[in-house]
VOZA-787765 format. One line per 5 residues: number of its first residue (from 1); their letters; for each residue x, y, z of N, C-alpha, C. Coordinates in pm, 1 decimal, decimal comma. Each point is the difference from the previous one (the first is absolute). Example, Ala and Ser with C-alpha at 12.3 -4.5 7.8 and 13.67 -1.06 7.14 Angstrom:
BEGIN
1> AS> 1319,0/-569,0/780,0/-89,0/119,0/0,0/90,0/120,0/0,0 ~ -35,0/105,0/-72,0/82,0/119,0/6,0/-77,0/109,0/73,0
END
This chain:
BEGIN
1> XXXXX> 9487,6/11475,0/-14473,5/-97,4/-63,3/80,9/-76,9/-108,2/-75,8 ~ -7,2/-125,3/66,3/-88,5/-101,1/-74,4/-99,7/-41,6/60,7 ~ -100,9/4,9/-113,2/-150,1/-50,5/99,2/-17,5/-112,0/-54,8 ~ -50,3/-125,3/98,0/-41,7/-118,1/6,4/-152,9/18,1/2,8 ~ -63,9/-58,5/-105,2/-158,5/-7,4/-14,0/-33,9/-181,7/20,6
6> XXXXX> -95,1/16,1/90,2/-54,9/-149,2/51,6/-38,4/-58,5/-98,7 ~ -38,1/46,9/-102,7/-48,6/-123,7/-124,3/175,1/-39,1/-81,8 ~ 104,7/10,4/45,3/92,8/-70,8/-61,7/99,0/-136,6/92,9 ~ -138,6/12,9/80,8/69,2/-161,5/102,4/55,7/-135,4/-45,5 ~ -64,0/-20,3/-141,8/-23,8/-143,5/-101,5/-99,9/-2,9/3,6
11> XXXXX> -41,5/-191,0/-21,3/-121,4/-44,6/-33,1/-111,8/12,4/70,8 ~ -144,7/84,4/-31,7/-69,2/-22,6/130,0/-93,7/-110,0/-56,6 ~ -86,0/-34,1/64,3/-98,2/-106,1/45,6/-83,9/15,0/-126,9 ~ -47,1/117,4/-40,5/-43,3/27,6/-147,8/25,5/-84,7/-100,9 ~ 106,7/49,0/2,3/124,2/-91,0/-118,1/-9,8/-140,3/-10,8
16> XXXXX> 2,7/-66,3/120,3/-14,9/-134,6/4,9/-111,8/-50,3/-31,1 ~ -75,0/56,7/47,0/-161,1/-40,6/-25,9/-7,6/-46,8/-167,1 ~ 21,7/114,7/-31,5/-12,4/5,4/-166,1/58,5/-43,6/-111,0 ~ 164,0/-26,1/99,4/94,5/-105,2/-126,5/-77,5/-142,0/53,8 ~ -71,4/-73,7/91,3/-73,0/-103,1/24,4/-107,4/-27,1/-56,1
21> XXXXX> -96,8/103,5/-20,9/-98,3/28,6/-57,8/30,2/-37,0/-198,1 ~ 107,3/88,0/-46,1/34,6/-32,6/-91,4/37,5/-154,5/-65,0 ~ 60,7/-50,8/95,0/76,9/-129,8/-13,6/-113,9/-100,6/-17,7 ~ -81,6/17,8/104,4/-100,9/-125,3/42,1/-102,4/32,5/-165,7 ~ -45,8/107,8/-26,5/-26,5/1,8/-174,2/23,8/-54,4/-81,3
26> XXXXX> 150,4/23,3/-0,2/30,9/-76,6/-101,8/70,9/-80,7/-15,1 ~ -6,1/-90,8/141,9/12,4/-98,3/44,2/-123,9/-95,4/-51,6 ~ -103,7/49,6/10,2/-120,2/-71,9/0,0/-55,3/-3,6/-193,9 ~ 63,7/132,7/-10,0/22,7/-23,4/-220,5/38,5/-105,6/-17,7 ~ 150,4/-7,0/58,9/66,6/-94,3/-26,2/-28,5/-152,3/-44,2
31> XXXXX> -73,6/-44,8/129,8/-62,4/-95,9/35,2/-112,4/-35,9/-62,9 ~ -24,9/93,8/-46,4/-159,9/-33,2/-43,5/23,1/-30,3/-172,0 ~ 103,8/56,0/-47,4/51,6/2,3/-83,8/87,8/-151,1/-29,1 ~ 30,1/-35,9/59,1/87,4/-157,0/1,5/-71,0/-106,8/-3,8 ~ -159,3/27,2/106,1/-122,5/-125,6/-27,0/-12,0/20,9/-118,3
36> XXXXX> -25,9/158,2/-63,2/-99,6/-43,7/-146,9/75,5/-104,4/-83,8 ~ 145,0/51,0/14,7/61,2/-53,8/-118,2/17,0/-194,5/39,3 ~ -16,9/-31,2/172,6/1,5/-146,0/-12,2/-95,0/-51,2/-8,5 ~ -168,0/99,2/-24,7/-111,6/-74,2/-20,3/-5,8/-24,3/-156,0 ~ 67,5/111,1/-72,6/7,6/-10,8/-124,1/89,5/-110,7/-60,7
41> XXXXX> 155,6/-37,8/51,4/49,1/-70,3/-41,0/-62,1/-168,9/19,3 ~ -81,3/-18,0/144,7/-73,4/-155,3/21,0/-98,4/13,7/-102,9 ~ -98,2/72,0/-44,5/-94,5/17,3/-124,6/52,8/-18,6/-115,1 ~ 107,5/34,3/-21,6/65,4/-17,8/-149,8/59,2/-153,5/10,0 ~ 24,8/-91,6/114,8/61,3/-106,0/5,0/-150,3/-81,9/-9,3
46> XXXXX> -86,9/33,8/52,5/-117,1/-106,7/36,7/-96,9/-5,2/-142,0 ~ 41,8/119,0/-98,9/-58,4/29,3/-109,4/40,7/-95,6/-69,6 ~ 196,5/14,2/-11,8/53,4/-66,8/-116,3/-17,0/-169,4/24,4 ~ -38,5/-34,5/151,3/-49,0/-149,1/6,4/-156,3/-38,0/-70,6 ~ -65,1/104,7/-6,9/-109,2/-37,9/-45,7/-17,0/30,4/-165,6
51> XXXXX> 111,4/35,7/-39,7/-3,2/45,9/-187,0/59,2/-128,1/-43,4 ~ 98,8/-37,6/141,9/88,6/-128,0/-64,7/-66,0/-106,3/2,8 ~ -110,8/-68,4/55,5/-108,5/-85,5/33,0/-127,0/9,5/-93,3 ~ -28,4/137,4/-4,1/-101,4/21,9/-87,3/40,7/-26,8/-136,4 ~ 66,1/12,4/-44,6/116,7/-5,0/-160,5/-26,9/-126,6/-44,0
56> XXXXX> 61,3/-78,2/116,3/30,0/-129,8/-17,8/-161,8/-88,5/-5,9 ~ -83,5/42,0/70,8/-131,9/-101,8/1,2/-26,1/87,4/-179,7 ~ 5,4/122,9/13,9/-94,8/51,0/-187,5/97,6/-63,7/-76,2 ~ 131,8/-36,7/-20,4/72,9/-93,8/-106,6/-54,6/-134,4/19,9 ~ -12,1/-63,2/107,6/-79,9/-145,6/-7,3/-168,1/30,9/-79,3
61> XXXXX> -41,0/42,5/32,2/-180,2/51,9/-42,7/29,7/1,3/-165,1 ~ 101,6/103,8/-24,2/28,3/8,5/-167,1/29,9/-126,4/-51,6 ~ 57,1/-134,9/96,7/42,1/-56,7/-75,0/-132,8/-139,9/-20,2 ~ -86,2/29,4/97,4/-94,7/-111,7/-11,2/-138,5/35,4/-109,0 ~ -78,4/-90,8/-30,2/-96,0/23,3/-122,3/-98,2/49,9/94,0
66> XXXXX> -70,6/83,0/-77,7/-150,3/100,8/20,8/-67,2/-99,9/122,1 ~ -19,6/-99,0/-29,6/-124,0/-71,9/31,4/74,4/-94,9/192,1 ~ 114,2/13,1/-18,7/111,1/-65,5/113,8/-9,3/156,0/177,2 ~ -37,7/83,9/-117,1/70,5/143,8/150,1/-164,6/-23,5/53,6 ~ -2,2/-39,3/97,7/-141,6/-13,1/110,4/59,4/23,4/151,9
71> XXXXX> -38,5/14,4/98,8/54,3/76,1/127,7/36,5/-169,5/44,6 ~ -10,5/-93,4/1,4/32,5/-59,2/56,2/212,7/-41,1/-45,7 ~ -34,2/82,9/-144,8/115,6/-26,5/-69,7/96,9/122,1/44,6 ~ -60,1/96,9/30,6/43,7/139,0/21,2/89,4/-14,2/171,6 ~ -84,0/-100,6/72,8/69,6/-17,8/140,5/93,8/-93,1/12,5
76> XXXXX> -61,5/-75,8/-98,7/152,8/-85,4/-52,5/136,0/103,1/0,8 ~ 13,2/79,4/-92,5/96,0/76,6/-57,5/11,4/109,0/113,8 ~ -39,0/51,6/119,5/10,7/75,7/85,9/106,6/-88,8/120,0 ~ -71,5/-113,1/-2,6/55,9/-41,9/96,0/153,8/-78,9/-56,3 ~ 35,8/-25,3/-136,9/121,5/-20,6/-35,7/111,2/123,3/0,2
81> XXXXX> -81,8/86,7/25,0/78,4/143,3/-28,1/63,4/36,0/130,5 ~ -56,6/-41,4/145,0/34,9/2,7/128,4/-111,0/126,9/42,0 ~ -101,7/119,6/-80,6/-37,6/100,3/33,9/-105,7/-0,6/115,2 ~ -45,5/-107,7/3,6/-110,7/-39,0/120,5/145,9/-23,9/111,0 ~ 71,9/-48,0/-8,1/121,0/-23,1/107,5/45,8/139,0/4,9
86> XXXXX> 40,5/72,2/-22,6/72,9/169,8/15,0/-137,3/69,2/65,0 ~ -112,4/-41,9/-51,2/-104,8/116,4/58,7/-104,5/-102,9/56,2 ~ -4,2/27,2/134,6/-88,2/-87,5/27,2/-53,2/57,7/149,0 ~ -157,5/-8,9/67,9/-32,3/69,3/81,1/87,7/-76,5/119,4 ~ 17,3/-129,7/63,8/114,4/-73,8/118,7/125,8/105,1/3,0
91> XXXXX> 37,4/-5,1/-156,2/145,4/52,5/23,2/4,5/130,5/13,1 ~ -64,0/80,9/-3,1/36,5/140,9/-87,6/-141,7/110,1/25,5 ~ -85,3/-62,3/17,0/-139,4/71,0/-24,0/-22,4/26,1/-173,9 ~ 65,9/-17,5/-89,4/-86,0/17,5/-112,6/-64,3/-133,9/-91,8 ~ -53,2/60,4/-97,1/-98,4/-84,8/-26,8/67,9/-23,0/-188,0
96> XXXXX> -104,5/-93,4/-42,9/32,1/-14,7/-172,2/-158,1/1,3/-61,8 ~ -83,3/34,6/-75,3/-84,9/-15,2/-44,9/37,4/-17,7/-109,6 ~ -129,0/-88,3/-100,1/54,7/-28,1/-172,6/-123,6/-27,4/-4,6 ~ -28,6/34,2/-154,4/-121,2/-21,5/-102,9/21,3/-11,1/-82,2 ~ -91,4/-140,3/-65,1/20,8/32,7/-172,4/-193,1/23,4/-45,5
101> XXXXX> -20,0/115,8/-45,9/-139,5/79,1/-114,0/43,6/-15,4/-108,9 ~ -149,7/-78,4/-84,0/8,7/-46,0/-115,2/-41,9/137,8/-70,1 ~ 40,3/108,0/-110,2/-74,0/103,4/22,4/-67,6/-34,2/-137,2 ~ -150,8/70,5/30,8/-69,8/6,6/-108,6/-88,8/101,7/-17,2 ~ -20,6/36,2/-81,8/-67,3/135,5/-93,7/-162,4/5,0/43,9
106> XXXXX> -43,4/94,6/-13,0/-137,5/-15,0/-1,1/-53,8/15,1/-59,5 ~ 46,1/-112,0/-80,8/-28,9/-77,7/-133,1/-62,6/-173,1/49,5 ~ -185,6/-15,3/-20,3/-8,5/-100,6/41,5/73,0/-179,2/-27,5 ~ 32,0/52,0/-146,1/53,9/-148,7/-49,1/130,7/36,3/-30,6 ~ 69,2/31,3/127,6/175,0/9,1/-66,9/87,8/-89,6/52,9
111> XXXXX> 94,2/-27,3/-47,4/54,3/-130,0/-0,5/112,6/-27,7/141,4 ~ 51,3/-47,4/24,5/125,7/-23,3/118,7/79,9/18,9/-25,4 ~ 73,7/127,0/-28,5/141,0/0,4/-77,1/128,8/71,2/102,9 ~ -67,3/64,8/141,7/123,6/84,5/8,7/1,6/-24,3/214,7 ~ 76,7/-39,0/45,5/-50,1/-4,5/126,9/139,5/107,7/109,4
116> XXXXX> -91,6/71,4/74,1/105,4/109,5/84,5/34,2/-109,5/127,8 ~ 132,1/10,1/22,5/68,4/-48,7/118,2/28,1/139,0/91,0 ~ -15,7/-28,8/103,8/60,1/83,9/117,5/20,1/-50,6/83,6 ~ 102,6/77,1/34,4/75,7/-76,1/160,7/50,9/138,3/59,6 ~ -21,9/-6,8/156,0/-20,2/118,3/72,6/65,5/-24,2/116,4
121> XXXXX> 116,1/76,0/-19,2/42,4/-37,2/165,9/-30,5/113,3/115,6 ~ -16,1/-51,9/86,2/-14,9/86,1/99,7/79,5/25,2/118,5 ~ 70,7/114,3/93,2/55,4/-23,2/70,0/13,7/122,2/57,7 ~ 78,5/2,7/114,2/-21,8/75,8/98,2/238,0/76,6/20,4 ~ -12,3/115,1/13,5/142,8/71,0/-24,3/3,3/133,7/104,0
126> XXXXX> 33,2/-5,3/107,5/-12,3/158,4/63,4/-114,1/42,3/19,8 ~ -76,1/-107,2/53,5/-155,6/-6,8/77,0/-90,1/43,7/-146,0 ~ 33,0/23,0/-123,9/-66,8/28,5/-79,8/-13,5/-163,3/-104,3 ~ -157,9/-14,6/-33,1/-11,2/-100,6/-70,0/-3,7/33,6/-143,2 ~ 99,7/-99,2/-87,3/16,8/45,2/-154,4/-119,2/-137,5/-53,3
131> XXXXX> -55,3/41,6/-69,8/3,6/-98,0/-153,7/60,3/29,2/-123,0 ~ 32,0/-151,0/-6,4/90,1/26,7/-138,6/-100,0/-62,3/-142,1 ~ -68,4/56,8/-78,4/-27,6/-129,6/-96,4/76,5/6,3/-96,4 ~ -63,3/-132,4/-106,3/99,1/-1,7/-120,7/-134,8/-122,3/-33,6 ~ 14,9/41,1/-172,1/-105,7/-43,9/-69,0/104,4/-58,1/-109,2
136> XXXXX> -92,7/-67,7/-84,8/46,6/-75,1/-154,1/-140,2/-37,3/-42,7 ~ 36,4/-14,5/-141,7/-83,8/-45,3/-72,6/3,7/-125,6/-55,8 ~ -95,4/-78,7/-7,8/59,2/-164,9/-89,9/-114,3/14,1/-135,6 ~ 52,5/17,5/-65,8/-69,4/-18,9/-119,5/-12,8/-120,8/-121,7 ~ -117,0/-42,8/-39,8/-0,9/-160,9/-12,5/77,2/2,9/-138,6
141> XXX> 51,4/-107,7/-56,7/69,8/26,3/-96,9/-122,9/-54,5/-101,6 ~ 1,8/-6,3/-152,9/-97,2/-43,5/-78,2/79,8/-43,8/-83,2 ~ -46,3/-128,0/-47,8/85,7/-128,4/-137,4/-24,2/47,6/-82,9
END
């Protein structure tokens, strides 16, 4: 004699629910998992444009005399570099800031010898806004 029990019909409605349930999970890992890595890979590209720009204006700065690096000289060398063109609020929403501080001691009679450059980019990646800075030093040379 063979008995047939109602729970061996196949798949019930249970079942489905839950291999869907499952899927759409890690479906959504998945996914979430693939932005990080393309917000990460545009950050590592938008970085290496700004190391390659930034490089290039601090080798010009090294190569001019103490008394020559003044911001008007500094935008000179930004804007030969194209970095105001790659980052710019029209194109892109980001921005470039730069400074040159003469630094001095607080020491009343100390002399002009060492001035900080910075240049700061700013920008915007996966609704999150980065700054990037990057500093140098120009230090005056003495005869």
């Amino acid at each position: 004699m063979k008995i047939k029990l109602k729970s061996e019909k196949g798949v019930t409605g249970i079942d489905i629910a839950s291999g869907l349930i499952i899927f759409v999970i890690s479906s959504v890992v998945v996914v979430n998992l693939y932005y990080q890595i393309y917000i990460t890979a545009i950050s590592t590209k938008v970085h290496e444009v700004i190391v390659g720009c930034v490089t290039e204006i601090f080798e010009k700065i090294d190569l001019e005399s103490y008394e020559n690096v003044t911001e008007t000289k500094l935008k000179e060398f930004i804007e030969e570099s194209k970095l105001e063109e790659y980052f710019n609020e029209e194109k892109n929403g980001s921005s470039v800031q730069y400074s040159i501080v003469k630094y001095k001691p607080n020491v009343s009679n100390a002399k002009d010898l060492v001035k900080q450059i910075s240049i700061t980019v700013e920008y915007e990646v996966g609704g999150n806004r980065v700054k990037f800075p990057m500093k140098k030093l120009k230090i005056k040379e003495l005869n």
